[in-house]
GUVEX-414257 format. One record per residue (C-alpha): y, z, x; residue in one letter; residue number from 1. Coordinates in steps of 0.05 Angstrom, whole numbers. Example, Ala and Ser with C-alpha at 12.3 -4.5 7.8 and 13.67 -1.06 7.14 Angstrom:
! GUVEX-414257
+--------+--------+--------+----+-----+
!      y !      z !      x ! aa !   i !
+--------+--------+--------+----+-----+
!    -90 !    156 !    246 !  A !   1 !
!    -21 !    143 !    273 !  S !   2 !
+--------+--------+--------+----+-----+
//
This chain:
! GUVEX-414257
+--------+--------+--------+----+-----+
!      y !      z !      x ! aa !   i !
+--------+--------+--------+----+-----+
!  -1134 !   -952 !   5621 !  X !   1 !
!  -1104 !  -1017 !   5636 !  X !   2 !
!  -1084 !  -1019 !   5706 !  X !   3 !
!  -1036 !  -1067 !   5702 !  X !   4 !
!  -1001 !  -1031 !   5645 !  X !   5 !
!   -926 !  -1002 !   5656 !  X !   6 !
!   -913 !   -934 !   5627 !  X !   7 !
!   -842 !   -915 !   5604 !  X !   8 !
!   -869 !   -840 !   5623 !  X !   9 !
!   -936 !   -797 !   5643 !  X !  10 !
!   -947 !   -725 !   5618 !  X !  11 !
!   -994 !   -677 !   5660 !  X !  12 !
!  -1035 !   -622 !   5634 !  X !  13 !
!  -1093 !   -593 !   5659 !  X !  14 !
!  -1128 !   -603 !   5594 !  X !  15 !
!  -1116 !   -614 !   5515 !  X !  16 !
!  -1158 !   -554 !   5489 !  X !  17 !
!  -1126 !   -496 !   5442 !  X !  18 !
!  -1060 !   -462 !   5460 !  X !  19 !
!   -994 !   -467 !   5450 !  X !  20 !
!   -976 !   -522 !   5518 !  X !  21 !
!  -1027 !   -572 !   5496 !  X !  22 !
!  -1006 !   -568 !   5435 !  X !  23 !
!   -933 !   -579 !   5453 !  X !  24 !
!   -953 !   -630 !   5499 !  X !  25 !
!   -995 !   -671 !   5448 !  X !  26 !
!   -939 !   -670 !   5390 !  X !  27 !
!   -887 !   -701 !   5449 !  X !  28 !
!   -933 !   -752 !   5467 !  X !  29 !
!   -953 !   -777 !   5400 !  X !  30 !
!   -881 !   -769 !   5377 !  X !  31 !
!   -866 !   -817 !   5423 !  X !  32 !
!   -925 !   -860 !   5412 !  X !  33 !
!   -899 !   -874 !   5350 !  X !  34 !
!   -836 !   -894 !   5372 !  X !  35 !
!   -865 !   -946 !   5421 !  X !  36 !
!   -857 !   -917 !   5478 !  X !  37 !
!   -919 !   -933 !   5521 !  X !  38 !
!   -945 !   -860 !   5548 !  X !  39 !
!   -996 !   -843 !   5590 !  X !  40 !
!  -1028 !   -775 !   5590 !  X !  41 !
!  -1061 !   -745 !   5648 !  X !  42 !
!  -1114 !   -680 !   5653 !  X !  43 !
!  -1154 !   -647 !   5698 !  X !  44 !
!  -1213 !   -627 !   5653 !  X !  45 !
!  -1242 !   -687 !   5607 !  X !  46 !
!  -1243 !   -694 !   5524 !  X !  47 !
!  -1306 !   -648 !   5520 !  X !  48 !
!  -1242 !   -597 !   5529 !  X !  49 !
!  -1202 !   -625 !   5476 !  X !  50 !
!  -1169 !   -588 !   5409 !  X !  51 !
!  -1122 !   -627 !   5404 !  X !  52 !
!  -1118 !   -711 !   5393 !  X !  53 !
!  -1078 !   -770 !   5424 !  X !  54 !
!  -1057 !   -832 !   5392 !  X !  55 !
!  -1098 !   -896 !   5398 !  X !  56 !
!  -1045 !   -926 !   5436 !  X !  57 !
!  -1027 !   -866 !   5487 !  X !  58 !
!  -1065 !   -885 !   5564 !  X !  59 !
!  -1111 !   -826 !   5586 !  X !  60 !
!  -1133 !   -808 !   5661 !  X !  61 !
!  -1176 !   -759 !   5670 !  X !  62 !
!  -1182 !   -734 !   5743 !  X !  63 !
!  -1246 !   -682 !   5744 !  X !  64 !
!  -1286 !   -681 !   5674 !  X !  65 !
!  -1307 !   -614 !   5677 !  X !  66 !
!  -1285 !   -547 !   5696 !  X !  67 !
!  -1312 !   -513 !   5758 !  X !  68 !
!  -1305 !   -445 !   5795 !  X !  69 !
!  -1314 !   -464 !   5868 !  X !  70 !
!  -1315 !   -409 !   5926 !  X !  71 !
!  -1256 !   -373 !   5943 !  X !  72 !
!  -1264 !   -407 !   6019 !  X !  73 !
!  -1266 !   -481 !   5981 !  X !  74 !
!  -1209 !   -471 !   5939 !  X !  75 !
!  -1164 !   -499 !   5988 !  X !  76 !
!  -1204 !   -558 !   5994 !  X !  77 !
!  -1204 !   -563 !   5927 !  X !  78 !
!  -1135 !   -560 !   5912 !  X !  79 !
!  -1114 !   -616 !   5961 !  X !  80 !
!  -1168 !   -664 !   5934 !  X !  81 !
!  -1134 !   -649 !   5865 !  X !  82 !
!  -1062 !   -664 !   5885 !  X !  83 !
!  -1092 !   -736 !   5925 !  X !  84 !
!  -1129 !   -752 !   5862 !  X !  85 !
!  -1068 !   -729 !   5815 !  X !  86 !
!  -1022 !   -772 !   5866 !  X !  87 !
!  -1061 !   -834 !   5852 !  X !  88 !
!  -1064 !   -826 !   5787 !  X !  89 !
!   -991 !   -813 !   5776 !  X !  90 !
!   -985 !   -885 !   5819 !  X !  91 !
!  -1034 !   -923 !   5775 !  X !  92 !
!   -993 !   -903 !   5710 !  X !  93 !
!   -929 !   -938 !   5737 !  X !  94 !
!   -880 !   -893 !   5702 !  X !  95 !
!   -816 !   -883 !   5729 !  X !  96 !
!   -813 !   -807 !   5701 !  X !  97 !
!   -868 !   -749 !   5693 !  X !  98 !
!   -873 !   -696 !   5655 !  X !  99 !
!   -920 !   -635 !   5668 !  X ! 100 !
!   -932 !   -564 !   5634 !  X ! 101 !
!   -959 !   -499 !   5657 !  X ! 102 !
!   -952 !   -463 !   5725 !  X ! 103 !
!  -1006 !   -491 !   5773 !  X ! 104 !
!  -1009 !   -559 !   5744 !  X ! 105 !
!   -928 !   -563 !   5751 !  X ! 106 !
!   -939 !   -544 !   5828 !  X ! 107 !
!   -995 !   -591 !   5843 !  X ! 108 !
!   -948 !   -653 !   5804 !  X ! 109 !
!   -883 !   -638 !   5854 !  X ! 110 !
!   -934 !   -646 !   5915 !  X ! 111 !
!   -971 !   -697 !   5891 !  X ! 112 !
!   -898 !   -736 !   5882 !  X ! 113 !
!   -872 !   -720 !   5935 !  X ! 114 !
!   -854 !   -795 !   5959 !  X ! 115 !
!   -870 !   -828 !   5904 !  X ! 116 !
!   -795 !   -846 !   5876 !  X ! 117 !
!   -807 !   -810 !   5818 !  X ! 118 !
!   -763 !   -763 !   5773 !  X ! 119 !
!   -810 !   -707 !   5747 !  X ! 120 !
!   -794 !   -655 !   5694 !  X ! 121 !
!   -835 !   -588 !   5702 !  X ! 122 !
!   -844 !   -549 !   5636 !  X ! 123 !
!   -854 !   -471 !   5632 !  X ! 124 !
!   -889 !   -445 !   5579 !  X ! 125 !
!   -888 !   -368 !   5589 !  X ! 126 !
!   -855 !   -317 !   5623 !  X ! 127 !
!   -858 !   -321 !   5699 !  X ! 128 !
!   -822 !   -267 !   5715 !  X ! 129 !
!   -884 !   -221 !   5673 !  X ! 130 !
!   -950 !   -272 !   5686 !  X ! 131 !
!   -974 !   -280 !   5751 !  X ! 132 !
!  -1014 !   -341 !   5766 !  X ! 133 !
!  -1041 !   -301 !   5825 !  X ! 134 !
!  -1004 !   -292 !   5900 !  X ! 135 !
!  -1008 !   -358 !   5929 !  X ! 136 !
!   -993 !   -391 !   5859 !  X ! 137 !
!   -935 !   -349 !   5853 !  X ! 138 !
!   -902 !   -365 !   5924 !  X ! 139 !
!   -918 !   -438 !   5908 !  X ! 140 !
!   -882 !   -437 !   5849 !  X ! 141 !
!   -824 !   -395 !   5872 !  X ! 142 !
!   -830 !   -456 !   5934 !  X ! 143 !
!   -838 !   -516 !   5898 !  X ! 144 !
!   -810 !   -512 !   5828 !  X ! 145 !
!   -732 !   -516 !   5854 !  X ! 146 !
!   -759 !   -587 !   5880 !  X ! 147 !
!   -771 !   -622 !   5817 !  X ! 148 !
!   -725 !   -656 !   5782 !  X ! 149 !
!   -712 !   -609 !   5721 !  X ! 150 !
!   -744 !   -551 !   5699 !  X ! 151 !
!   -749 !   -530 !   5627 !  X ! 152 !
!   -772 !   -473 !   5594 !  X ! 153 !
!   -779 !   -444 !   5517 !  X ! 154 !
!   -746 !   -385 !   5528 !  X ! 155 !
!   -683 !   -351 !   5552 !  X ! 156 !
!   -722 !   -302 !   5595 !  X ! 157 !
!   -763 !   -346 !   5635 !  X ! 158 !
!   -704 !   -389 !   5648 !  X ! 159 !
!   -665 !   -319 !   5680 !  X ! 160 !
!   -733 !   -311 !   5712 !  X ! 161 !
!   -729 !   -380 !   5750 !  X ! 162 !
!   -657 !   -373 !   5763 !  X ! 163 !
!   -674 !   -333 !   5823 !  X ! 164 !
!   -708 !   -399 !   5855 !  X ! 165 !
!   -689 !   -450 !   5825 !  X ! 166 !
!   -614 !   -484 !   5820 !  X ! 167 !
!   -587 !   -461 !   5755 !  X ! 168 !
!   -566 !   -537 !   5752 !  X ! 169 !
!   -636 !   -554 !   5744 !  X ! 170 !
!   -656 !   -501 !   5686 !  X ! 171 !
!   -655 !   -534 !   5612 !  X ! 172 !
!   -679 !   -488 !   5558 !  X ! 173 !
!   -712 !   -530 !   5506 !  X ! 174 !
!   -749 !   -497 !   5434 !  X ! 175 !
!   -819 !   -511 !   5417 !  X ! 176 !
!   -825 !   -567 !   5366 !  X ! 177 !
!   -846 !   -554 !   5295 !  X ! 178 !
!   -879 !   -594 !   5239 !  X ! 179 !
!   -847 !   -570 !   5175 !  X ! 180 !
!   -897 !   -546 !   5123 !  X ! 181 !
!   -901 !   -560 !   5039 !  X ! 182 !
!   -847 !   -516 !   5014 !  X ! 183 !
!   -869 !   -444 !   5002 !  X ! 184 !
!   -887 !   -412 !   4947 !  X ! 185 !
!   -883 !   -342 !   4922 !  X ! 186 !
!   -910 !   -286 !   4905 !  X ! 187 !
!   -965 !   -298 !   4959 !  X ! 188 !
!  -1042 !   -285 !   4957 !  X ! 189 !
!  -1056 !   -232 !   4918 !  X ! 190 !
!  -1106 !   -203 !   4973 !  X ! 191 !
!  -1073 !   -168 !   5026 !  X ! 192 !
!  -1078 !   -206 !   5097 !  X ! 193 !
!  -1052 !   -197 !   5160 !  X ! 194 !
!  -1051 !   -251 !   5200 !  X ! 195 !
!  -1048 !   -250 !   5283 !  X ! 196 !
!  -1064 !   -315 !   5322 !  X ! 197 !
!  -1072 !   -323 !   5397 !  X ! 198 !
!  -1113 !   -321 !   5462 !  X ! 199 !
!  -1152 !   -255 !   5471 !  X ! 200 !
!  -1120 !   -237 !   5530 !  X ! 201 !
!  -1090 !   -174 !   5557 !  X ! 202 !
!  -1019 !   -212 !   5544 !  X ! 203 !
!  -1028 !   -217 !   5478 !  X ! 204 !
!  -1037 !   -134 !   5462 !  X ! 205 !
!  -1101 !   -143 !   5402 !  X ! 206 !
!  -1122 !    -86 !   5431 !  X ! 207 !
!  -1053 !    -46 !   5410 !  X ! 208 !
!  -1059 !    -88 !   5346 !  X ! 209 !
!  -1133 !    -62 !   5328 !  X ! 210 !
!  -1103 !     11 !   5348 !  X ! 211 !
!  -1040 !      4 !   5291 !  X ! 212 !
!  -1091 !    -22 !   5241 !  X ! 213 !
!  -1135 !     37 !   5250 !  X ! 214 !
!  -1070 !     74 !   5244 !  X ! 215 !
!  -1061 !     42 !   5170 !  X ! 216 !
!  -1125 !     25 !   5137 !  X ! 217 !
!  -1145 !     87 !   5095 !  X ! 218 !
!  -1074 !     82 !   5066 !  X ! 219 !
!  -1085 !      8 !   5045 !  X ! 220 !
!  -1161 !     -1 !   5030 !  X ! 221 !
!  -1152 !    -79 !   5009 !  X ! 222 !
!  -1111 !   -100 !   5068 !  X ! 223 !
!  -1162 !   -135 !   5122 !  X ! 224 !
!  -1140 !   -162 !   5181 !  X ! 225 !
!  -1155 !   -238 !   5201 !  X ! 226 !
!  -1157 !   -254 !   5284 !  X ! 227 !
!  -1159 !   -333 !   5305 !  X ! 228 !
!  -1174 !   -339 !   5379 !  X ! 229 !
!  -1222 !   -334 !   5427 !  X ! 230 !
!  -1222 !   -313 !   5502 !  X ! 231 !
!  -1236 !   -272 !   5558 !  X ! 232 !
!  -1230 !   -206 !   5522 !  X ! 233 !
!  -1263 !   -225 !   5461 !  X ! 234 !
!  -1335 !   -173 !   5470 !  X ! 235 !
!  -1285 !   -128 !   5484 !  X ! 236 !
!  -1242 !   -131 !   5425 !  X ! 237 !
!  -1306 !   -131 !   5373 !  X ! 238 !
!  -1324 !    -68 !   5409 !  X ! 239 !
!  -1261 !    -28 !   5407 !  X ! 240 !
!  -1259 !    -45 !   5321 !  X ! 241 !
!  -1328 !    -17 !   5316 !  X ! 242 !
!  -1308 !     43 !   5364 !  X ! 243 !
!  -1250 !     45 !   5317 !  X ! 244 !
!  -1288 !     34 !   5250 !  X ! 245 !
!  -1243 !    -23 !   5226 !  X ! 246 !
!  -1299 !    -71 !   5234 !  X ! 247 !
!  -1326 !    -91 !   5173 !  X ! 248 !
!  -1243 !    -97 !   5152 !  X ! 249 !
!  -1227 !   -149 !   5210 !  X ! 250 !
!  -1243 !   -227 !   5205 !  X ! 251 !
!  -1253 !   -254 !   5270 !  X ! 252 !
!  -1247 !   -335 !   5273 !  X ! 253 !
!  -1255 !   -381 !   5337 !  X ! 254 !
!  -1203 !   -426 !   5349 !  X ! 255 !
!  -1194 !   -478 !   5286 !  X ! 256 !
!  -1165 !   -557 !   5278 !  X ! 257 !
!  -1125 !   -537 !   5219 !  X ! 258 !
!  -1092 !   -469 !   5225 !  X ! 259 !
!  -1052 !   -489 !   5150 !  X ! 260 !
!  -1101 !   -447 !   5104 !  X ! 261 !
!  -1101 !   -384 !   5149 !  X ! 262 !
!  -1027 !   -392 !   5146 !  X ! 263 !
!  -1017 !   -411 !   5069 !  X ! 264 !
!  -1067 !   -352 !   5052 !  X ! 265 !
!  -1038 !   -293 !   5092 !  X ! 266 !
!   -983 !   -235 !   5066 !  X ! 267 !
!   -951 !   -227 !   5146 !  X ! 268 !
!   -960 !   -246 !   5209 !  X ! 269 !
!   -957 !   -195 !   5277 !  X ! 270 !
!   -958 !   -211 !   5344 !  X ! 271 !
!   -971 !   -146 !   5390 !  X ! 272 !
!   -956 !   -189 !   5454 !  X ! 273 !
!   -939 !   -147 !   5512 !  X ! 274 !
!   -900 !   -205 !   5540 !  X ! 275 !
!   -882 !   -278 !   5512 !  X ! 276 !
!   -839 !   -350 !   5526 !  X ! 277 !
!   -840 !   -365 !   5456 !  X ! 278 !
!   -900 !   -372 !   5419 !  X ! 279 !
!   -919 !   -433 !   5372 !  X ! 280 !
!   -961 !   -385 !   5323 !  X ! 281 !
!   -910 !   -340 !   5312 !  X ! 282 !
!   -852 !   -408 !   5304 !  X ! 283 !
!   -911 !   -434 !   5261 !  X ! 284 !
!   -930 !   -372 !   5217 !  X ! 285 !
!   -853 !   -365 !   5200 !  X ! 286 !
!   -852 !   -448 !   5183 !  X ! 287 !
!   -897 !   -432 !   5122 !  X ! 288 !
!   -852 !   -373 !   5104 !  X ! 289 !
!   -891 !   -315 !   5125 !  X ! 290 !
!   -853 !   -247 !   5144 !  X ! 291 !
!   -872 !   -220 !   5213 !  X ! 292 !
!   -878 !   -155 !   5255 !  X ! 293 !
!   -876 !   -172 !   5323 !  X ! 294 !
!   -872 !   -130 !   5384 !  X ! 295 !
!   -799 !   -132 !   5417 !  X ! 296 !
!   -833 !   -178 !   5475 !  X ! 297 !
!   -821 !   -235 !   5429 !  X ! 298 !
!   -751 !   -223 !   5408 !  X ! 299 !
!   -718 !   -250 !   5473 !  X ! 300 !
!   -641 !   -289 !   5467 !  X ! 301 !
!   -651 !   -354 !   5423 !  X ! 302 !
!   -714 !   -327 !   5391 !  X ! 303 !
!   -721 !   -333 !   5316 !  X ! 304 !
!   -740 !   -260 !   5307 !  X ! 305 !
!   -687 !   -218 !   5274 !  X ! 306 !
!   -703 !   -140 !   5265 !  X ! 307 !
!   -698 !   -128 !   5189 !  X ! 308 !
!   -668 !   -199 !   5175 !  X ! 309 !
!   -732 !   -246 !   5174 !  X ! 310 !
!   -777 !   -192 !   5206 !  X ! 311 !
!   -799 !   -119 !   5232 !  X ! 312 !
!   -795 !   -117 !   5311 !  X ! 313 !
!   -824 !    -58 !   5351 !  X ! 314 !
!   -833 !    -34 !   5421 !  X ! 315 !
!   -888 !    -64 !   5462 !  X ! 316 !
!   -957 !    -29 !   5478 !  X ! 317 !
!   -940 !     24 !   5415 !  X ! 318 !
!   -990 !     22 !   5364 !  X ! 319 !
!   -965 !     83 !   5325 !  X ! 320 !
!   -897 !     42 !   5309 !  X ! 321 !
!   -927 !    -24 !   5296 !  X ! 322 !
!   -979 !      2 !   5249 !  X ! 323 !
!   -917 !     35 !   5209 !  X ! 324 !
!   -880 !    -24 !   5211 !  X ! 325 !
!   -941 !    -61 !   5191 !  X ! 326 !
!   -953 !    -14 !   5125 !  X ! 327 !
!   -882 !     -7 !   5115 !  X ! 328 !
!   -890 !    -94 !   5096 !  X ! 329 !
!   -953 !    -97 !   5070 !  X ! 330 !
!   -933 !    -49 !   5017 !  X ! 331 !
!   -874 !    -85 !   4998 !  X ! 332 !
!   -879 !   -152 !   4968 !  X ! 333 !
!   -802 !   -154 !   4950 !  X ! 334 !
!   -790 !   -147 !   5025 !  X ! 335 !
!   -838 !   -194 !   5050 !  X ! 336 !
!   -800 !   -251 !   5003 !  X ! 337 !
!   -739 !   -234 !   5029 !  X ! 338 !
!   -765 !   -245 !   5104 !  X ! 339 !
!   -808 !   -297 !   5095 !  X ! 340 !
!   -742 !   -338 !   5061 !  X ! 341 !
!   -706 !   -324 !   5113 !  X ! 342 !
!   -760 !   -337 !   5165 !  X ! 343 !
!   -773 !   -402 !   5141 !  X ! 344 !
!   -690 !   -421 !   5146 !  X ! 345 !
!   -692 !   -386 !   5220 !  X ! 346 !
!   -745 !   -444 !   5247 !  X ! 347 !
!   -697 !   -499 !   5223 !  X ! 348 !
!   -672 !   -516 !   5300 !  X ! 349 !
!   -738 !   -519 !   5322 !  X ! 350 !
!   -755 !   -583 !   5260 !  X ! 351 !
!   -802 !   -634 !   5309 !  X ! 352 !
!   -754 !   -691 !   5306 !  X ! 353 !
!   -693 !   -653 !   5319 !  X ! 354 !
!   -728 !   -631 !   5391 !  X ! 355 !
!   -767 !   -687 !   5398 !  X ! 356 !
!   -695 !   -717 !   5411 !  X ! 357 !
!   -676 !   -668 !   5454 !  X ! 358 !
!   -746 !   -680 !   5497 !  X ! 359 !
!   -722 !   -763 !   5499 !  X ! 360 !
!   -651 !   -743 !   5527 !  X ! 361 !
!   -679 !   -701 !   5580 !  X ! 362 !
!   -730 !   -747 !   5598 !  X ! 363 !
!   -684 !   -805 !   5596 !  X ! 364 !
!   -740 !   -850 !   5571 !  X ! 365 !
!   -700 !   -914 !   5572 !  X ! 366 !
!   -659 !   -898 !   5632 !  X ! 367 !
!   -673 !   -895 !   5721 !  X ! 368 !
!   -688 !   -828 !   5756 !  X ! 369 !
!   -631 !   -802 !   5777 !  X ! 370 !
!   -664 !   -772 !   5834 !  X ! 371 !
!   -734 !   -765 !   5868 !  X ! 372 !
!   -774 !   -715 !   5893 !  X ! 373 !
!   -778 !   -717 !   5967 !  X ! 374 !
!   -696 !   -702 !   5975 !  X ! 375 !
!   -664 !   -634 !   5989 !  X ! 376 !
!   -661 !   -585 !   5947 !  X ! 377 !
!   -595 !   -566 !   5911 !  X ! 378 !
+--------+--------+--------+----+-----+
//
């Protein structure tokens, strides 16, 4: 990066590899990339880590290259090597704002500016109130996240989460941005799919979603079931399909550059999640006009999910009810038109330019701080 280059704003993100933050992250910074704004991008972990891709004209600083699991007695050391090397890299992009996502990251930012004259934004992607980034993350962030500048969030419950630490002055709820798809056709495949996309994590509930597709396979003998993701859980999750002998019916695919045929080809979409902020798959699955049957985790105030109007929503951790709801669409192609219309009309607020705008007011691009880190709290 040029050194002697001044950036109208810096985004921090521990790294630019699959999941819903990066790719959040990389659509804002390229959207304003092509807008001439000069941005600079900063991660922890280098572009061996990457899914996702910047702009040619977008400044990257990497801090550490790799990732690395030191002692539990180092960590400390660690961390306050990370927020003196973030610090000077937050100096050397010389822009007046910063923007960072995801828990840990958004803590280490606020110390690393604290003094620096800088107005930071801090961007939560999940629900804190449900994920735990461990005890000492979690006191930092009740701590430190009322010190930044503004603190946004994708969803309605994880800004009544913060509220309890941080000034409700200070809270902006802001949707995830979405590329709009080729119009969509109908009737769909003619195979039956069902679609579920996401980390393999205990969050996500594929283990409740393997259990309702158990629960429905003899009665639909062409359906198969199509998984994108990888993770900790993945050994795990092959496992439980062969204990459940829905193996041979379940396509499991790593994470992929371009989700659009796994989208375009699929009958429905499910999400078992046993807790959500709002997820991009699910905003993305409806975007190419595919019904959904999601678990009520993902149905929060300002979430696109309507029972029975553009989708089937069921309790969490129930595989008996989702694998109902489940048959109850895949067996009815009239029904999963109707939803997927309406789906696709549902996602309209969240069109990329529309928040893209919203992310340029509330970063104030072309305008001062209005206040730094380092003062009182409200």
């Amino acid at each position: 990066m040029n050194e002697n280059r001044v950036h109208d704003l810096t985004i921090v993100i521990s790294h630019l590899g699959a999941g819903g933050a990066q790719r959040v992250a990389t659509n804002l910074a390229n959207g304003w990339a092509a807008q001439k704004f000069k941005i600079c991008v900063i991660t922890i972990l280098n572009k061996q880590h990457d899914h996702f891709s910047l702009d040619a004209s977008i400044s990257r600083l990497i801090l550490q290259g790799s990732a690395n699991r030191l002692p539990w007695i180092l960590r400390p050391i660690s961390i306050v090597s990370r927020i003196l090397a973030l610090r000077r890299a937050i100096g050397q992009s010389k822009a007046p704002t910063v923007l960072a996502f995801i828990g840990s990251t958004n803590i280490i930012v606020v110390l690393a500016a604290i003094g620096l004259g800088k107005k930071i934004i801090i961007s939560e992607r999940n629900d804190p109130g449900r994920q735990s980034l461990g005890t000492f993350w979690d006191v930092m962030r009740q701590l430190f996240y009322r010190r930044a500048h503004l603190v946004t969030a994708n969803s309605h419950v994880a800004i009544s989460a913060m509220a309890k630490y941080v000034p409700e002055k200070k809270l902006r709820y802001v949707r995830n941005p979405i590329s709009r798809p080729a119009p969509v056709t109908w009737p769909r495949a003619d195979r039956q799919i069902i679609l579920s996309v996401g980390r393999l994590t205990e969050q996500k509930g594929f283990d409740v979603l393997l259990r309702a597709f158990a629960n429905m396979a003899q009665k639909t003998p062409g359906c198969r079931l199509s998984i994108v993701g990888q993770g900790p859980l993945s050994s795990r999750l092959h496992q439980q399909a062969k204990d459940l002998e829905i193996g041979d019916r379940i396509d499991w695919h790593k994470n992929v550059s371009d989700m659009a045929p796994h989208y375009s080809g699929a009958t429905l979409f499910t999400l078992a999640s046993r807790y959500e902020g709002t997820s991009n798959a699910l905003l993305e699955a409806m975007s190419f006009g595919l019904p959904v049957v999601v678990s009520n985790a993902c149905t929060h105030q300002g979430d696109p999910v309507s029972h029975s109007e553009n989708g089937l929503c069921v309790p969490i951790n129930d595989p008996v009810a989702l694998g109902s709801a489940l048959l109850k669409l895949i067996s009815d192609p009239e029904l999963q038109q109707r939803f997927g219309t309406a789906a696709v009309k549902s996602i309209e607020p969240n069109d990329a330019d529309h928040v893209l705008d919203q992310w340029s007011e509330i970063v104030e691009l072309s305008a001062p701080p209005e206040s730094v880190i380092g003062a009182p709290a409200a």
